[in-house]
N, C-alpha and C positions, 0 to 999 in steps of 0.2 A: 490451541494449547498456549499454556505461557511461553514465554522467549526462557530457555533455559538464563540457571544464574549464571553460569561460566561464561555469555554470552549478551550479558549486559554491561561491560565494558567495553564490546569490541564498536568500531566505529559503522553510523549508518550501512555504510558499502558492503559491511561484513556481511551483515544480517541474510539477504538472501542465502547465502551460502549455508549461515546457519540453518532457514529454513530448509533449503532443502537436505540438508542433514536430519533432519526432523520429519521429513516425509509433508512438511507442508506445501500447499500450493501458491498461499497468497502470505502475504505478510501485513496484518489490521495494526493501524497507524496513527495518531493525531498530529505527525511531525508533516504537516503539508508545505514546510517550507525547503529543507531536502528533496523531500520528493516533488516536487513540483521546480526542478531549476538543478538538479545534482548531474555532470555530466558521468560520473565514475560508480554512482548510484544506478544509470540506467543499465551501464554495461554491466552492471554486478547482477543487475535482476535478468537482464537478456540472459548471462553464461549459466547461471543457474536454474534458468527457466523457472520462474517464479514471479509470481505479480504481486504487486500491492494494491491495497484495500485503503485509500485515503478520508479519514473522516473532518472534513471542515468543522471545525465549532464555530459557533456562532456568532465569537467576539474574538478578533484575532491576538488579541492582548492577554487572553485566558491560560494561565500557566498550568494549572492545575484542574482540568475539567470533570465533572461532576461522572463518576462512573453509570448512575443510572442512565442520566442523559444520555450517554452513547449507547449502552448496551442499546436502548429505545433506539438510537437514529440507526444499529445497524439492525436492529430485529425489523422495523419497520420495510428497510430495502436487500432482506435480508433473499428473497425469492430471485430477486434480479442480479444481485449479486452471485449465488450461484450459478443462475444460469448461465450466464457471463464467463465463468473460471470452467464450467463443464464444456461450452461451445466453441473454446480458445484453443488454439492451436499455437499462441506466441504467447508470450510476458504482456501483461494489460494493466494500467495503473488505472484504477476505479476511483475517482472522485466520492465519495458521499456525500451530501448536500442534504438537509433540509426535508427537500420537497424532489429531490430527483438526484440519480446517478449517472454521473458521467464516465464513457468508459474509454477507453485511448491504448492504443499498442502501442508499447513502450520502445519499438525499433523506430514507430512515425515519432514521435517524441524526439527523441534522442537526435533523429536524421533534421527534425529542424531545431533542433538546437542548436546542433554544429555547425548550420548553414549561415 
């Protein structure tokens, strides 16, 4: 589903909570710069029990990415990615890449951030 409109104001951290208001499990992303380094970001997605779905493009200078492109890069790892959010037991932040997905629980994340 879309990110509700009332909910596009609110800041990165928020978002989990909106998903799960929403009944969703992951939150699909091209903002890999938050997510990949946000210390109050993880804790928002651990409380809410919610993962993200991180999609890398290809050029990190890409403001505005081309909508097919993604839809493609997630339809592509779109089996492993559910797998992923169905086998989870914790918040998982999924890389999307290319050519392969990376998957990481977002409490190992977070425990070496703080360290």
């Amino acid at each position: 589903r879309v990110l509700p409109q009332h909910a596009r104001r609110f800041d990165d951290d928020e978002l989990p909570e909106v998903c799960q208001s929403e009944g969703a499990v992951a939150l699909l992303t091209n903002n890999r710069h938050d997510f990949s380094v946000e210390v109050t970001l993880y804790q928002a997605l651990i409380e809410a029990d919610v993962s993200a779905v991180v999609l890398r493009l290809p050029n990190s200078r890409t403001e505005r990415p081309d909508l097919d492109w993604l839809t493609a890069r997630v339809l592509k790892h779109l089996p492993r990615i559910i797998r992923d959010l169905e086998n989870a037991d914790q918040s998982l932040l999924l890389t999307v890449r290319k050519d392969r997905v990376k998957t990481n629980p977002v409490s190992e994340l977070l425990r070496n951030r703080l360290a």
